[in-house]
VEXKEPA-36547 format. One line per 3 residues: number of its first residue (from 1); their letters; for each residue x, y, z of C-alpha. Coordinates in steps of 0.05 Angstrom, whole numbers, always signed. Example, Ala and Ser with C-alpha at 12.3 -4.5 7.8 and 13.67 -1.06 7.14 Angstrom:
BEGIN
1 = as = +246/-90/+156 | +273/-21/+143
END
This chain:
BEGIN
1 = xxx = +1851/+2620/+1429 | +1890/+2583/+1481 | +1849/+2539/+1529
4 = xxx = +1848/+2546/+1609 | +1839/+2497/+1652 | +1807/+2522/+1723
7 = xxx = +1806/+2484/+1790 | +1739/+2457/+1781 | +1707/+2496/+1846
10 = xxx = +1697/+2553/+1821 | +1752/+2596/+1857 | +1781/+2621/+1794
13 = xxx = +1854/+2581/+1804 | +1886/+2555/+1732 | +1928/+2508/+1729
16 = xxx = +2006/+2532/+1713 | +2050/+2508/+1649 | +2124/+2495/+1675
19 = xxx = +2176/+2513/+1627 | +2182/+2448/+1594 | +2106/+2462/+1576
22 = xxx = +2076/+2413/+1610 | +2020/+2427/+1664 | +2048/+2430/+1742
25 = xxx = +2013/+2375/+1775 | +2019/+2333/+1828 | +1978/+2287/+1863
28 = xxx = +1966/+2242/+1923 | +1969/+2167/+1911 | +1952/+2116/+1972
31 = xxx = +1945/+2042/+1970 | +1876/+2016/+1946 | +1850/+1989/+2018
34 = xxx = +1863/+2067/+2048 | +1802/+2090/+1995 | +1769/+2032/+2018
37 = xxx = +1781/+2051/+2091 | +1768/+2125/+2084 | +1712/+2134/+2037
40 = xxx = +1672/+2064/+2036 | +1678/+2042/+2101 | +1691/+1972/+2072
43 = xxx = +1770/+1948/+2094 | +1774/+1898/+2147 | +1824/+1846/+2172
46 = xxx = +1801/+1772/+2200 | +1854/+1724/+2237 | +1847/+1654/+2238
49 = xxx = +1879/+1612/+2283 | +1903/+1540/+2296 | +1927/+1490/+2350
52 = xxx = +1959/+1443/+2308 | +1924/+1375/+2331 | +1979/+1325/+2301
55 = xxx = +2045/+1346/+2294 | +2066/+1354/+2218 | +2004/+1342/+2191
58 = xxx = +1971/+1388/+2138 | +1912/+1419/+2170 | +1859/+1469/+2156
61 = xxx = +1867/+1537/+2188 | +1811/+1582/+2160 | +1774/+1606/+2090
64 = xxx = +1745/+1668/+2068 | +1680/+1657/+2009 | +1661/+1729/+1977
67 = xxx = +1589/+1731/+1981 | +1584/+1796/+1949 | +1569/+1824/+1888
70 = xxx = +1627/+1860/+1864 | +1698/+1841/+1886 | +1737/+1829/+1946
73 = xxx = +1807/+1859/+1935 | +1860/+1819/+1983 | +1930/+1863/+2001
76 = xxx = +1970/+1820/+2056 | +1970/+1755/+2090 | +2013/+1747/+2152
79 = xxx = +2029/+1690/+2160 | +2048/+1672/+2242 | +2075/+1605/+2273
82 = xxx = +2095/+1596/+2344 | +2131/+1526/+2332 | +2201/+1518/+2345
85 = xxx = +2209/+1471/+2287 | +2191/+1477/+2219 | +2124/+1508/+2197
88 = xxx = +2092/+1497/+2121 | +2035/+1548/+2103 | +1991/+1541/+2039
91 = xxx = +1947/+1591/+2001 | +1901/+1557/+1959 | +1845/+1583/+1902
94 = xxx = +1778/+1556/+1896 | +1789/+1491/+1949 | +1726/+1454/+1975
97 = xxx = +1718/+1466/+2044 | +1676/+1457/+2103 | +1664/+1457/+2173
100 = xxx = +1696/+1506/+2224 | +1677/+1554/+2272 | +1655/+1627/+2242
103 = xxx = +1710/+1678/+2246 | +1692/+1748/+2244 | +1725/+1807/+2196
106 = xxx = +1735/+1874/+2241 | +1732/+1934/+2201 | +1793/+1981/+2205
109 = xxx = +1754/+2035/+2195 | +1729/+2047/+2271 | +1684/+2100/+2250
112 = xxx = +1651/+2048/+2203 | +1595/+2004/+2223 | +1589/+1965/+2156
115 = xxx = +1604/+1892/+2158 | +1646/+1851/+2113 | +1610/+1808/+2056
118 = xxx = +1634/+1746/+2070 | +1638/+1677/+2107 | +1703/+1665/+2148
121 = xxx = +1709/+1600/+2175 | +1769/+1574/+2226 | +1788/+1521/+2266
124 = xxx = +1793/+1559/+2327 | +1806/+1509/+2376 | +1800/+1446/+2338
127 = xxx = +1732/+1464/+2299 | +1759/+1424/+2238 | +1767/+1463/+2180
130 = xxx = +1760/+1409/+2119 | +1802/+1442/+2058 | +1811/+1397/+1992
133 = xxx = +1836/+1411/+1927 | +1837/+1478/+1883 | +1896/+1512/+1858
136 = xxx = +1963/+1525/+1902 | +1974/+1599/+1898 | +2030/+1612/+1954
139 = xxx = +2072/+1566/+2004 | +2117/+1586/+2042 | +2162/+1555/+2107
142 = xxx = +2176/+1586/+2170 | +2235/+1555/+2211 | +2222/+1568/+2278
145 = xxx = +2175/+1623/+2311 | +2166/+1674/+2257 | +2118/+1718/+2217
148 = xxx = +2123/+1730/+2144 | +2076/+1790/+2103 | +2064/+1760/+2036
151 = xxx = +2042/+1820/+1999 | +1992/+1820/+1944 | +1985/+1887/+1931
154 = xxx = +1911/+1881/+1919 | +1926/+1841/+1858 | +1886/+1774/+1885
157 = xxx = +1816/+1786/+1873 | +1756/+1747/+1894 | +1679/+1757/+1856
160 = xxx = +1627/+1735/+1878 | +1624/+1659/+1915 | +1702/+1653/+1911
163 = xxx = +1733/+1615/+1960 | +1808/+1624/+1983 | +1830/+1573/+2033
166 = xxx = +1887/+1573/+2080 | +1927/+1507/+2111 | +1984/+1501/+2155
169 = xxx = +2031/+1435/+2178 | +2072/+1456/+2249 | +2116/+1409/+2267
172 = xxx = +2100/+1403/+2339 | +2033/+1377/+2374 | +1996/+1434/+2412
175 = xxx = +2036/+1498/+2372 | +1997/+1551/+2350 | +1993/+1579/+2286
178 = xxx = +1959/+1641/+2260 | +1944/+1672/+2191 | +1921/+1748/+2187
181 = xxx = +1885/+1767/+2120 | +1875/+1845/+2104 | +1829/+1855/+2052
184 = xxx = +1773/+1910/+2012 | +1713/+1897/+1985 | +1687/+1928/+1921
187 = xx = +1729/+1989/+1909 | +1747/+2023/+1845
END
């Protein structure tokens, strides 16, 4: 007795066997942050920014600390300096931070009224932002105005009370520097 597969709602649609006698599928695949988006309501995006207050030295631009219960799932940084002169940008896991002025996550999901689980903290207009130690995860160095995506692909993953801090070193007094962080939060 051969088995049938139907479609599952009851229409009375089976699925078809090509000739190499394998079932005719296909399917719809999206990144991660779009099921996020779409069905929990739960993708958002949070910019920090930074005056650099002394020119070439390593400063604290912003941190995100997952206060949730489940995961945070991060897919880009964008990394943004205005400086005509060299710019260094560091990503770093599990620093100690503090200080800063609260930064706040919008939700890309405009029908969505949910708010991000998390504390964002930025120096916004020399609030200090006080990041020591942890683990390097990503530098990189822009040479004049510039962005650069650093893609993650959902791949760096807070739980709950991880901290991920981000630092930046313009050359120049007075240049602004910004760092863009798109992220999900607990989806499967």
């Amino acid at each position: 007795m051969a088995t049938v597969i139907g479609d599952g709602a009851g229409k009375g649609n089976r699925v078809r066997v090509g000739s190499s006698l394998k079932l005719d599928v296909s399917s719809r695949v999206n990144d991660r942050i779009y099921y996020a988006s779409r069905d929990d309501g739960k993708a958002f995006i949070v910019q920090f920014e930074l005056t650099q207050a002394t020119g070439g030295a390593t400063e604290g631009v912003g941190y995100i600390k997952y206060d949730g219960d489940n995961r945070l799932n991060i897919k880009q940084v964008a990394l943004t300096s205005e400086d005509a002169g060299m710019t260094k940008f560091g990503i770093w896991k599990s620093p100690t931070v503090s200080g800063g002025a609260a930064a706040t996550p919008v939700n890309i999901n405009f029908g969505s009224k949910l708010p991000s689980d998390v504390t964002c903290m930025e120096d916004a207009g020399g609030t200090t932002v006080s990041i020591t130690g942890g683990l390097s995860l990503f530098t990189a160095r822009l040479n004049g105005p510039d962005t650069k995506i650093v893609q993650f692909f959902d791949a760096l993953i807070l739980g709950p009370n991880d901290v991920i801090g981000f630092k930046a070193s313009a050359a120049t007094l007075g240049s602004s520097v910004r760092i863009n962080i798109m992220y999900a939060e607990s989806v499967e």
